[in-house]
N, C-alpha and C positions, 0 to 999 in steps of 0.2 A: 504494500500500500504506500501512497506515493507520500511525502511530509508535509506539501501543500495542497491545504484546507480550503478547496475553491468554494466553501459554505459560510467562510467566517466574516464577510461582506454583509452588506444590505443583501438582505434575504427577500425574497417574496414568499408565500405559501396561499397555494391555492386550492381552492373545493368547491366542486359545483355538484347542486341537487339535480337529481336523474340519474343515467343508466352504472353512473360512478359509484353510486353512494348507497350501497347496502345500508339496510337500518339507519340511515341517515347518520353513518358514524362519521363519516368525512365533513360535511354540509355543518357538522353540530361540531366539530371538534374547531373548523374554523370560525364556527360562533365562540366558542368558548378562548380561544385566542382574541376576539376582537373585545371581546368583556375583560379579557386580562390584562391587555393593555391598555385598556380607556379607549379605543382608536376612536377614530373620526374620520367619517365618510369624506374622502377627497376629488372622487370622479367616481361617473356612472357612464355606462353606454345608454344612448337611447332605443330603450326596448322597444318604440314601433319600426325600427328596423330588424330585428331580428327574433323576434318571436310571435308562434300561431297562438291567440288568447284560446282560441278553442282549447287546445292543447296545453299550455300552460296559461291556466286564466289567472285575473288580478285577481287580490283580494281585497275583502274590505273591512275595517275594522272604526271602531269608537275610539276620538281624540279624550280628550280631559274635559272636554265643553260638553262632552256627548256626542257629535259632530262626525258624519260617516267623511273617512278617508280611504280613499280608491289607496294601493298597494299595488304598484306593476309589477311584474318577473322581471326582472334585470340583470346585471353586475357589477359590483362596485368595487372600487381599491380604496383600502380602508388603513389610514397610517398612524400610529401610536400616538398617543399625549404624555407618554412616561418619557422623560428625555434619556432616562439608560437601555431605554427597550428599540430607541427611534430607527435603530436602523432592520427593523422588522418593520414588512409591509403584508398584507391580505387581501386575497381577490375573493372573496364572496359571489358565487352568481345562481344562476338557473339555466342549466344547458340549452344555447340559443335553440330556436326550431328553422331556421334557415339563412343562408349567408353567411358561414362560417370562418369563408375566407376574409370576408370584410372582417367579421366582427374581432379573429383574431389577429388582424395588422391596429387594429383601434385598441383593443387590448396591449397588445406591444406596445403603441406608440404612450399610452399614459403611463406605463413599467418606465421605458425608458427614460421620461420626464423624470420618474422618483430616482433615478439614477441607480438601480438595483444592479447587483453585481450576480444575484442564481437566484434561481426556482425550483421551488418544490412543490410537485404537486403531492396533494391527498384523495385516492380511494378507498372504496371496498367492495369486497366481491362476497358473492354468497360460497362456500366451502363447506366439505364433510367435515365439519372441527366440531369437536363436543363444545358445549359452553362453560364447561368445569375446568378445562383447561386455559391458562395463560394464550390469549385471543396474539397468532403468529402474526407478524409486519414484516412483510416483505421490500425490500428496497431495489430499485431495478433505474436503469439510464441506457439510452443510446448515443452516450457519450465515453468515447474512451477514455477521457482525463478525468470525467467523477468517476468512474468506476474505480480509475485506480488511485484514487484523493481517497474515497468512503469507501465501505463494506457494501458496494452495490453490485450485482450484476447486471451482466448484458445482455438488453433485450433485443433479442432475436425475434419477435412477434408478427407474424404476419397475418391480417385479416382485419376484421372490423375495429371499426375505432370511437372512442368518444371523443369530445371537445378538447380535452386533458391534451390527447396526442396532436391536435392541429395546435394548440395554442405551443404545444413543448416542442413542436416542428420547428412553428414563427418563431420560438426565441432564439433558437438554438441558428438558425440561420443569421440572425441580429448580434450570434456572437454571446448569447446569456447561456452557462451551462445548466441546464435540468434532471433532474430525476425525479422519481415516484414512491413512494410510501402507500404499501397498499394491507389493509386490512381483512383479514380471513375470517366473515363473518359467519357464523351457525346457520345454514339455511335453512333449518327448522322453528326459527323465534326471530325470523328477518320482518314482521308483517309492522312491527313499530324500531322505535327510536333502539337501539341496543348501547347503551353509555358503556359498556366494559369496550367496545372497541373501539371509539372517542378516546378513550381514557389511554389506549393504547396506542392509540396514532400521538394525542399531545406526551404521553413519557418518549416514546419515540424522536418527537420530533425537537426538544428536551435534550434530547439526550446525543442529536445531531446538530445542533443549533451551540450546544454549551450554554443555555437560557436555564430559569427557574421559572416557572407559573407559580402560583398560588392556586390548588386545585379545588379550592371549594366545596360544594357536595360533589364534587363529581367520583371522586373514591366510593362515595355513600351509596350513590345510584348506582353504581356500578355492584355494589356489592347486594343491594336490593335486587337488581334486576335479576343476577346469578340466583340468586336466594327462589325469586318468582317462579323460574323456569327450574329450579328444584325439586320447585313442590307441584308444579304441574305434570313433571317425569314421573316422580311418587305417587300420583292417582291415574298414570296409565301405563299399563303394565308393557306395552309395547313399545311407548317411546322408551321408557324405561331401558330396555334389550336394546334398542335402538343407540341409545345414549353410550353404555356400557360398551359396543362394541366399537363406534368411533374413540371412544377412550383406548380402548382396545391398538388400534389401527395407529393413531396419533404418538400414542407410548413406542409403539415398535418403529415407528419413520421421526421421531424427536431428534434423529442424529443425520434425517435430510439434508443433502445440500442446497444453495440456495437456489441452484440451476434447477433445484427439481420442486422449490416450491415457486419458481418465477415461470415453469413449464403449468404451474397449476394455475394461477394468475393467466396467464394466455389463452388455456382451455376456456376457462371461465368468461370470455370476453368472445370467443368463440359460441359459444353455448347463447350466452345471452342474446347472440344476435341470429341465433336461429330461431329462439321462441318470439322476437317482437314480430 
């Protein structure tokens, strides 16, 4: 591994809701960064170019007055109010529904203004993973200088793509190096929010960053959530067997390499785009 830390720059970190974001671990893990820093909304895209409201509709919620306020889909870069934290930035968005190319040179060009020096994206993907075990992160780049900077492999991935991979294209030809943090969610308790692999994406990214969050309840939730999904295995005797033998499975490949859990990550992006 190489001595220089092409991460220890202004960072970006990115997550966007849709085909990325199992249990919304990604989508909420960059919420939970944007509450940790204090940030503050600095640019948006304008979402009547690039999104189907059928598809992704607004929503609408009650100000403080009472007052209905429309809520578009968008994406925002959101930059810290903690001056030790400033040179972390956050792209928050909602996978465009067309225009990709535009939307990711527009993307670019506001990165570039914050004068970012790497990107990281955040997914996650639905996986055979029990939810009793330690939720795996995988780290993967089409870059040969982060791979050999961090603990990443090399994605070799051919086939469908989300937004992640057009935006990690744009940078990476602009000269920003990128990679990916991806989450290996339980595809059996994916149908809501799953906080243990949130939790896992921000120790991760923690722990790649050299930062400290303040984690709040999010430890709590996370150990609730496991707790929920405990005692729903205990009143069905099948998930139960179910459980037990992905435990099974998981224990005997714990000494995987990471080629072979970034070969799982590509299936899975595979798979997904055969069911839409």
């Amino acid at each position: 591994m190489s001595e220089i830390n092409l991460f220890a720059g202004r960072t970006l970190v990115v997550a966007f809701e849709g085909w990325n974001d199992a249990g919304e671990s990604a989508s909420n893990a960059a919420r939970f960064l944007i509450e940790a820093i204090k940030a503050v909304e600095i640019s948006e895209v304008d979402s009547q170019n690039y999104y189907d409201f059928q598809f992704a509709r607004p929503q609408v919620s009650l100000d403080e007055d009472g007052k209905r306020v429309v809520r578009w889909p968008n994406a925002s870069v959101y930059r810290p109010a903690i001056p030790e934290l400033f040179d972390l930035r956050v792209l928050l968005g909602v996978e465009p529904s067309r225009n990709w190319v535009d939307f990711a040179r527009e993307i670019a060009d506001i990165v570039e203004g914050e004068e970012v020096d790497s990107v990281v994206f955040l997914g996650a993907m639905l996986a055979d993973a029990p939810h009793t075990r330690p939720i795996q992160i995988t780290a993967t780049s089409t870059n040969d200088a982060v791979c050999e900077s961090v603990p990443a492999e090399k994605s070799l991935y051919e086939g469908p793509v989300g937004i992640l991979s057009i935006l990690s294209a744009e940078f990476e030809k602009r000269g920003l190096p990128t990679m990916s943090l991806w989450a290996a969610v339980p595809h059996y308790v994916h149908s809501g929010p799953v906080p243990k692999s949130t939790l896992a994406l921000i120790n991760s990214i923690q722990e790649l960053l050299g930062l400290q969050f303040a984690q709040g309840d999010l430890p709590e939730e996370a150990f609730k959530w496991e707790r929920a999904v405990d005692e729903l295995a205990e009143s069905d005797e099948d998930l139960a067997e179910y459980v037990t033998s992905l435990e099974k499975s998981r224990d005997e490949i714990d000494g995987a390499t990471g080629e072979t859990i970034a070969a799982e990550v590509e299936q899975f992006l595979r798979d997904a785009d055969e069911e839409r």
